[in-house]
TORKOL-4160 file (C-alpha; in steps of 0.2 Angstrom, whole numbers, padded with zeros to 4 digits, m for minus):
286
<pt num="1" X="0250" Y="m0023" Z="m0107"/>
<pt num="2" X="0238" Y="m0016" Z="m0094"/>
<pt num="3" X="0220" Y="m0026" Z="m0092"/>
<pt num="4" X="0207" Y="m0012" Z="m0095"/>
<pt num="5" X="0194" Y="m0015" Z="m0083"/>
<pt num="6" X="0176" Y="m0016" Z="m0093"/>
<pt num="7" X="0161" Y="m0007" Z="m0085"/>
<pt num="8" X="0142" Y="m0011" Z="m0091"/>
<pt num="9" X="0133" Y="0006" Z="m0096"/>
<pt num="10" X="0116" Y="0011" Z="m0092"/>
<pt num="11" X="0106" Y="0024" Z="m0106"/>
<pt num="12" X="0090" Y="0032" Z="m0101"/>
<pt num="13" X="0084" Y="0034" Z="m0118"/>
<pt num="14" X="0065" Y="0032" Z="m0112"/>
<pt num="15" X="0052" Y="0047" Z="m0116"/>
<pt num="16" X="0040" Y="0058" Z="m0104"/>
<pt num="17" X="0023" Y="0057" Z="m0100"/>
<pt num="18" X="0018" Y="0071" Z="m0113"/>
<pt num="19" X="0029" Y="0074" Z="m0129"/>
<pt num="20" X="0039" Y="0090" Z="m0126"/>
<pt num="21" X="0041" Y="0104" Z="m0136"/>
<pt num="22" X="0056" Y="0098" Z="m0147"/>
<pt num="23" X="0046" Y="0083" Z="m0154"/>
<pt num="24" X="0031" Y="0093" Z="m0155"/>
<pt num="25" X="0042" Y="0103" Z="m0169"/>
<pt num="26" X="0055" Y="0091" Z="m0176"/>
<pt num="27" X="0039" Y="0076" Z="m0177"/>
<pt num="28" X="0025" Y="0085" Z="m0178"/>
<pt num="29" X="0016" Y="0068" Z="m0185"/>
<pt num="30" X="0023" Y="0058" Z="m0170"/>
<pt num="31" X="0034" Y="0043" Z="m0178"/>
<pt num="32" X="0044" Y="0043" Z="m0165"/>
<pt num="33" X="0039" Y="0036" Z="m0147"/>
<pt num="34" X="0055" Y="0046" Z="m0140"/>
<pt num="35" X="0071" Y="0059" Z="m0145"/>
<pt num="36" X="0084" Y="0049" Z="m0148"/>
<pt num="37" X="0075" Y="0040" Z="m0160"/>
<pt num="38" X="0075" Y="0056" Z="m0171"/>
<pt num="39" X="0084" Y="0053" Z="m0186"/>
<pt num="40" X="0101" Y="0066" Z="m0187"/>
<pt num="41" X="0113" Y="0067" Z="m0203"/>
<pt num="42" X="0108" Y="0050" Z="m0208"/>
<pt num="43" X="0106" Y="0038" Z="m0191"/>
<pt num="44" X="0096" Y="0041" Z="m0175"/>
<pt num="45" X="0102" Y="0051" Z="m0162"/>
<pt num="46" X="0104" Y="0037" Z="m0150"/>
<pt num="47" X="0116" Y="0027" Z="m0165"/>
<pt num="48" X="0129" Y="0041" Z="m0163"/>
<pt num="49" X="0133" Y="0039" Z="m0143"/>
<pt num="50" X="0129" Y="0021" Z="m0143"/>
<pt num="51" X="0143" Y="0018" Z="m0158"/>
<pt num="52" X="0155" Y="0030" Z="m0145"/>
<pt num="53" X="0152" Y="0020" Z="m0132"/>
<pt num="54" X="0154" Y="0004" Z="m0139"/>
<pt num="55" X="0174" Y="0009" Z="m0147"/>
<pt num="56" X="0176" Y="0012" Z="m0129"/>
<pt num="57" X="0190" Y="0001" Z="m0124"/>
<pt num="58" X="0183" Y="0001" Z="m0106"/>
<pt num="59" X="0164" Y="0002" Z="m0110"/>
<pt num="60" X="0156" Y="m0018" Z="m0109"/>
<pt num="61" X="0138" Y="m0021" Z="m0111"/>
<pt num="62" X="0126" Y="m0008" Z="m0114"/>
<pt num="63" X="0109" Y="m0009" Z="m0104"/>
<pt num="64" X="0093" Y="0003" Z="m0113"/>
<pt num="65" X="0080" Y="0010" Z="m0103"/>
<pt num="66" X="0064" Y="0016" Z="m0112"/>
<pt num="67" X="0065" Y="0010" Z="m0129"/>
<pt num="68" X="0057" Y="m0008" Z="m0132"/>
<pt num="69" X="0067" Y="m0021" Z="m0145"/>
<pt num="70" X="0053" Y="m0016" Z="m0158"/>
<pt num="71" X="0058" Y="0002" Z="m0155"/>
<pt num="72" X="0075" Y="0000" Z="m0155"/>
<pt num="73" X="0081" Y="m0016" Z="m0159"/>
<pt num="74" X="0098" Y="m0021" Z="m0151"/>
<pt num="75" X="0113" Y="m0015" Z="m0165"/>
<pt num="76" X="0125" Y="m0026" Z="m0157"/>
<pt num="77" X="0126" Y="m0042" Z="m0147"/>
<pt num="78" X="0133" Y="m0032" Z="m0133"/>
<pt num="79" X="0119" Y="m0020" Z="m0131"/>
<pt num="80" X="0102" Y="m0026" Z="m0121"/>
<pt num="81" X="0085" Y="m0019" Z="m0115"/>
<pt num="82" X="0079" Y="m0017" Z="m0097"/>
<pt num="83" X="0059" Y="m0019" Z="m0096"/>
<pt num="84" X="0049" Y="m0005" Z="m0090"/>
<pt num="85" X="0037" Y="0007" Z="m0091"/>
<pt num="86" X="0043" Y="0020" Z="m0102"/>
<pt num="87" X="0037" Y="0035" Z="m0093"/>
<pt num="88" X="0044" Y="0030" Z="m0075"/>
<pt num="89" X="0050" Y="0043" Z="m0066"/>
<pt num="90" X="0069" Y="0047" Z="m0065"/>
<pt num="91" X="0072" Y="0039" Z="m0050"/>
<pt num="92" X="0061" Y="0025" Z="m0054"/>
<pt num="93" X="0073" Y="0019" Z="m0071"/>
<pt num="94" X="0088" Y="0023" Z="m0060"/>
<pt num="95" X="0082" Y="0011" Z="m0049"/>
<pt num="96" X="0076" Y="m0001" Z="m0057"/>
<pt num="97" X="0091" Y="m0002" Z="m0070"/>
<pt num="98" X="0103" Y="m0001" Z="m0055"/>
<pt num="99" X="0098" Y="m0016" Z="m0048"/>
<pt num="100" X="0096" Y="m0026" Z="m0064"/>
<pt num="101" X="0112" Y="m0022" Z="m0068"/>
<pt num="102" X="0120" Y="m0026" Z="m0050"/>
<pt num="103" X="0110" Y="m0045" Z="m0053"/>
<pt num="104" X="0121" Y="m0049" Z="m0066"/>
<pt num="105" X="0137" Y="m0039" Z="m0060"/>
<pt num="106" X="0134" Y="m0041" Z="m0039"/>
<pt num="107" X="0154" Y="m0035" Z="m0037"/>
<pt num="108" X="0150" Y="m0021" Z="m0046"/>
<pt num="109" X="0156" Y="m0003" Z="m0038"/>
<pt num="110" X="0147" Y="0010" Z="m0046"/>
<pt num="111" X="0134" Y="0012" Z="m0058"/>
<pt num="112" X="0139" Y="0023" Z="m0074"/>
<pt num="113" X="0124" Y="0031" Z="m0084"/>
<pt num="114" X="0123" Y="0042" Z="m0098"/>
<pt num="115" X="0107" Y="0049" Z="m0107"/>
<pt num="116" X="0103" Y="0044" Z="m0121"/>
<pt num="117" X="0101" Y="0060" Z="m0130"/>
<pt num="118" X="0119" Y="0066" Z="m0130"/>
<pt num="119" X="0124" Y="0062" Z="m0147"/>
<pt num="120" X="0139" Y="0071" Z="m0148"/>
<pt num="121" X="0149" Y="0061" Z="m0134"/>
<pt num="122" X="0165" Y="0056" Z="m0141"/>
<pt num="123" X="0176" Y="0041" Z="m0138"/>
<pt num="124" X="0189" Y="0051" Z="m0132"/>
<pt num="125" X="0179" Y="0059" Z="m0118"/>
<pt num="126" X="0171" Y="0043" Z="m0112"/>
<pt num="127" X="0189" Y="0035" Z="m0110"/>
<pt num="128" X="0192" Y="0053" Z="m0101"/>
<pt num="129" X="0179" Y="0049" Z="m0090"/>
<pt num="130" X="0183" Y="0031" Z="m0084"/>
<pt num="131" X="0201" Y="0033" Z="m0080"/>
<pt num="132" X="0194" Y="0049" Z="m0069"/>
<pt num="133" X="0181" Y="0034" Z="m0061"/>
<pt num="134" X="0195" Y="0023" Z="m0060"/>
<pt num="135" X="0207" Y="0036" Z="m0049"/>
<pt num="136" X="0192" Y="0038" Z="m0036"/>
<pt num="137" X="0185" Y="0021" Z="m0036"/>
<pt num="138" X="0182" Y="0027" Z="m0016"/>
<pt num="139" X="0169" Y="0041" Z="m0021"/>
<pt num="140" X="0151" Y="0039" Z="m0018"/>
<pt num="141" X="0146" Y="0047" Z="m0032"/>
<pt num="142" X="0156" Y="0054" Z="m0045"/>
<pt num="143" X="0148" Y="0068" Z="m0056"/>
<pt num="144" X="0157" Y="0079" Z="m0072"/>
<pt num="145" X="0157" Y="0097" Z="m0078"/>
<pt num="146" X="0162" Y="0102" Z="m0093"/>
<pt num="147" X="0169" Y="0120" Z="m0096"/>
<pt num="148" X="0158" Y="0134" Z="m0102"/>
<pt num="149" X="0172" Y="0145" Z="m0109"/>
<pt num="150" X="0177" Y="0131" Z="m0123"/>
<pt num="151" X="0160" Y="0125" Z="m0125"/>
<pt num="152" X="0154" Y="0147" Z="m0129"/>
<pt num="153" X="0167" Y="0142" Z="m0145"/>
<pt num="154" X="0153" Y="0131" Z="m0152"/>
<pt num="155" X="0139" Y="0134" Z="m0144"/>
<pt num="156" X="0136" Y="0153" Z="m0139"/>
<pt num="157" X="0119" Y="0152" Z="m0133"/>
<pt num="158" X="0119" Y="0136" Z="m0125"/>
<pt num="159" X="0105" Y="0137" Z="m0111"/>
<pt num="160" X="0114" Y="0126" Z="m0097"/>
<pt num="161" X="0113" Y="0128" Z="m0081"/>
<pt num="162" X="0133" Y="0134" Z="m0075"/>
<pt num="163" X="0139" Y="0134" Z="m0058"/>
<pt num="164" X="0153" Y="0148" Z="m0057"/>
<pt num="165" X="0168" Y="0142" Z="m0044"/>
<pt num="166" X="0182" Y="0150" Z="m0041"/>
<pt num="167" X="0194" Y="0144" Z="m0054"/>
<pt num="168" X="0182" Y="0138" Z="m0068"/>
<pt num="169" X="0164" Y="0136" Z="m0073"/>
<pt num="170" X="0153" Y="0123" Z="m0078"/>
<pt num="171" X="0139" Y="0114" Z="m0081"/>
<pt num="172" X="0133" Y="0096" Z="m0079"/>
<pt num="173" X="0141" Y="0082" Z="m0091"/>
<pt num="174" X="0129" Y="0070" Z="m0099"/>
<pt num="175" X="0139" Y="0054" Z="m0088"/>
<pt num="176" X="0140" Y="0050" Z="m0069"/>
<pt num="177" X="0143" Y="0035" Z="m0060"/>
<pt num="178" X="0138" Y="0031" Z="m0043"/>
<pt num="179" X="0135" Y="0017" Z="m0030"/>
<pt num="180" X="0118" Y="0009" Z="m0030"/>
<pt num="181" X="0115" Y="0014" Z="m0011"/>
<pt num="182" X="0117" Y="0032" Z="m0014"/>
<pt num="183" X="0100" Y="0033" Z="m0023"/>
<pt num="184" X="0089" Y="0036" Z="m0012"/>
<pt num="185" X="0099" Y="0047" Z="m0002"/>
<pt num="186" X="0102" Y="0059" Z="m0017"/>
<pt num="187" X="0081" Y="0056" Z="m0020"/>
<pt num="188" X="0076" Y="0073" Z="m0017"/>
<pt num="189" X="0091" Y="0079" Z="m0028"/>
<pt num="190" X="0088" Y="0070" Z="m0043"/>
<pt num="191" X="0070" Y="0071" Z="m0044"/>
<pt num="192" X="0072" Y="0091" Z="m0044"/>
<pt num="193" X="0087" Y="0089" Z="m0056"/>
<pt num="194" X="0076" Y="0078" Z="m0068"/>
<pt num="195" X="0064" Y="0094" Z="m0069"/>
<pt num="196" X="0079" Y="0106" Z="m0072"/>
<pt num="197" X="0072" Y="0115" Z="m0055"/>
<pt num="198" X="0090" Y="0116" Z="m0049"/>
<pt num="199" X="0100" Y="0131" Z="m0054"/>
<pt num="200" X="0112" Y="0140" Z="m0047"/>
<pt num="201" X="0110" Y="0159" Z="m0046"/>
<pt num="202" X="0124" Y="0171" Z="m0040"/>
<pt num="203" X="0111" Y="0184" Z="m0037"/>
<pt num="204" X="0115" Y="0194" Z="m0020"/>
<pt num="205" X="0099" Y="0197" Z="m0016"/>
<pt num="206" X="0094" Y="0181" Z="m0008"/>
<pt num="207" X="0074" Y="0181" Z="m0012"/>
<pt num="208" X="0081" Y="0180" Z="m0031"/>
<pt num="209" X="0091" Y="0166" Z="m0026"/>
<pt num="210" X="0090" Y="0150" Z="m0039"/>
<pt num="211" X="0080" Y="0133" Z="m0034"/>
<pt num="212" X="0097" Y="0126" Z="m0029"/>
<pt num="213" X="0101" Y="0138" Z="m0017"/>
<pt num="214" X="0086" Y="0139" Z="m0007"/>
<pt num="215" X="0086" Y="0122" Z="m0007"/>
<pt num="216" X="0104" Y="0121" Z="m0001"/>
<pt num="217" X="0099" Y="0136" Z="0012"/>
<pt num="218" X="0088" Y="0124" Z="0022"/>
<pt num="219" X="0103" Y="0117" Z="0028"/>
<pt num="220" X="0114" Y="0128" Z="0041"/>
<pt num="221" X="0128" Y="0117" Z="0036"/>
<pt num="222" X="0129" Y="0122" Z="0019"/>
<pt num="223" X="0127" Y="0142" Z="0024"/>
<pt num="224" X="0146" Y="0145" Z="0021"/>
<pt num="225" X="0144" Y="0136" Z="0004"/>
<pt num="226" X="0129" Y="0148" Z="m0002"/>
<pt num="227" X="0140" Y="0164" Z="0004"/>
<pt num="228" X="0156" Y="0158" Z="m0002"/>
<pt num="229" X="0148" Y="0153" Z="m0018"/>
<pt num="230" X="0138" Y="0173" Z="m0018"/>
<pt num="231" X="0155" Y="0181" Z="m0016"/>
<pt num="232" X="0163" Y="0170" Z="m0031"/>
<pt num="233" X="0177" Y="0163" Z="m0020"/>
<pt num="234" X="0171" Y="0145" Z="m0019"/>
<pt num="235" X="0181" Y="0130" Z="m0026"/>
<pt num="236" X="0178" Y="0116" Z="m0033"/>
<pt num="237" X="0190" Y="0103" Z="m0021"/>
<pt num="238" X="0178" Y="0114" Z="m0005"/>
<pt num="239" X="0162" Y="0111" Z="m0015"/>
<pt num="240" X="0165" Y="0093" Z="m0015"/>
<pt num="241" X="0170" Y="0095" Z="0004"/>
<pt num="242" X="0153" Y="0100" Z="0009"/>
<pt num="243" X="0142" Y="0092" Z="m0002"/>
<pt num="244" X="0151" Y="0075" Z="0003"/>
<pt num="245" X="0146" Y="0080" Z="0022"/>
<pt num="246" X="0130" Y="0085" Z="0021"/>
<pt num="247" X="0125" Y="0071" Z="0013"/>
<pt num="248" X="0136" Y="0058" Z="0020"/>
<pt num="249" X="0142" Y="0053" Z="0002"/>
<pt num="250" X="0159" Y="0053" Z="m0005"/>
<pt num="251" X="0156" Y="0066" Z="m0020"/>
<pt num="252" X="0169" Y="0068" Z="m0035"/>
<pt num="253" X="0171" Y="0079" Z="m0050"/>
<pt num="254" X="0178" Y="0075" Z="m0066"/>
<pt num="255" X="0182" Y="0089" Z="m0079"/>
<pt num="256" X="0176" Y="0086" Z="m0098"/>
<pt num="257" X="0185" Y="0098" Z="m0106"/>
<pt num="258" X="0173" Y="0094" Z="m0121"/>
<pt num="259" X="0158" Y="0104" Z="m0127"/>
<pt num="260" X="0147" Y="0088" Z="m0134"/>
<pt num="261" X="0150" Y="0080" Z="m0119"/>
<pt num="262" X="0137" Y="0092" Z="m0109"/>
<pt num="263" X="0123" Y="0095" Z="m0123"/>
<pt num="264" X="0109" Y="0083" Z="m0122"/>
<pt num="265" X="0091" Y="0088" Z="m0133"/>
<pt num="266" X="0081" Y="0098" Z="m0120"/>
<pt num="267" X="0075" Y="0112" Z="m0132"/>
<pt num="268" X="0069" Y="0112" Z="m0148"/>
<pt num="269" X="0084" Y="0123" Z="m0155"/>
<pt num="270" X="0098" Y="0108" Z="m0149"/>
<pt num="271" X="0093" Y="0097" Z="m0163"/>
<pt num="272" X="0099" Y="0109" Z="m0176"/>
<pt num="273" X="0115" Y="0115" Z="m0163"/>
<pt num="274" X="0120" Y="0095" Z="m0162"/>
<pt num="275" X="0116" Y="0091" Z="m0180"/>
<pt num="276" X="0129" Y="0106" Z="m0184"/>
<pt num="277" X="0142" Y="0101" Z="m0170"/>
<pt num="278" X="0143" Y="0082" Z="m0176"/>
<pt num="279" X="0147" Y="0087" Z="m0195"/>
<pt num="280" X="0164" Y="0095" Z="m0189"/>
<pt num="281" X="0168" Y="0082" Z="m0175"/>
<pt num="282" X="0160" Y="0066" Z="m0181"/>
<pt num="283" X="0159" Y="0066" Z="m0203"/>
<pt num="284" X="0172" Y="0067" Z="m0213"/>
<pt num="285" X="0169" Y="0080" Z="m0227"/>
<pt num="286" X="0169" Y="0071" Z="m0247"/>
């Protein structure tokens, strides 16, 4: 029998400065210092991926950003908290929880993060997603896309952001891993990512073009990206290609092919989408 290679997780589970909209509506009273602490079809939000991860036979320790032990305390011995100020900024907590974690594990590869307010992850998926980060343990950074056309099934208005390649379009997945160093090189891309500024926009008028784009258009390199990705002939294995050389980083895609892999709680209306989602894939009906 093949050893299965155990990986600490880290789960931004934190909250922002201001409460957003959906706690504004679905804790009007404010009991809840964050999302996935809401409580959905009898746990919190954050008890349905955490309990995924955990039957994960490749998922080790789990490290929690943003939630105190008196918030959240620890439902396993397996499960820790990393101290810090909640309302860090994205980068910061990636930071900060990427080099706690490479203290304790210093041979570690990668770094694999997942927010914390994508309660329908699955087990399944998550086992999908390691052996994909175990076939390119030489990428930099390894991100993953879950098909729109199977998630339209479930959820029809779904409000992702969609990037529409040649052979297949998706949106972000709620997991990525990627080597410590590679932070601050990404630093300009995952703070505009952690304000949903980035979009991609196939618009061929190029004063409509999205955040993505014109930030993408201030490098001549990636000019044959932008037109290729206009006229819809663009690939995903070419995609990766540029990307990687542009920023001198070994980029990878894994495809998700599951819906509840890609839908965290941004907007008010995802609580109820989730709640409904996780009562056919996660409860049994009496």
């Amino acid at each position: 029998m093949v050893d299965v290679r155990k990986y600490p997780v880290l789960v931004l589970c934190g909250r922002d400065e201001n409460r957003r909209e959906l706690l504004k509506i679905h804790d009007p009273e404010g009991k809840y210092p964050s999302k996935v602490l809401l409580p959905m079809l009898g746990k919190r939000v954050l008890d349905w991926q955490l309990e995924a991860l955990l039957s994960s036979s490749y998922v080790g320790d789990i490290y929690l950003m943003g939630l105190s032990p008196a918030e959240y305390p620890a439902p396993s011995q397996n499960t820790h908290h990393i101290p810090i100020n909640t309302t860090a900024t994205i980068l910061d907590k990636l930071t900060i929880g990427s080099r706690y974690i490479c203290e304790l594990y210093p041979e570690l590869l990668h770094i694999v993060i997942s927010t914390g307010d994508a309660p329908a992850i699955t087990t399944k998926s998550i086992d999908h997603f390691f052996r994909e980060l175990n076939q390119h343990e030489g990428a930099d950074v390894m991100i993953t896309g879950v098909p729109e056309d199977i998630t339209k099934e479930f959820f029809p208005d779904h409000g992702r952001v969609v990037g529409k390649f040649k052979e297949i379009s998706i949106y972000p997945g709620e997991m990525f891993a990627l080597r410590p160093e590679s932070l601050q090189i990404l630093n300009d891309v995952i703070s505009q990512l952690s304000t949903r500024r980035l979009q991609f926009n196939r618009k061929s008028d190029t004063t409509k073009l999205g955040p993505l784009m014109r930030f993408l258009a201030r490098n001549p390199r990636l000019w044959i990206f932008i037109l290729k990705y206009l006229m819809g002939i663009l690939n995903i294995d070419e995609a990766e290609i540029i990307l990687s050389k542009v920023f001198n980083l070994k980029i990878k895609t894994a495809i998700i092919p599951d819906p509840g892999f890609g839908m965290d709680m941004d907007l008010p209306e995802d609580y109820q989408k989730l709640s409904e989602y996780i009562k056919l894939t996660k409860t049994v009906a009496v």
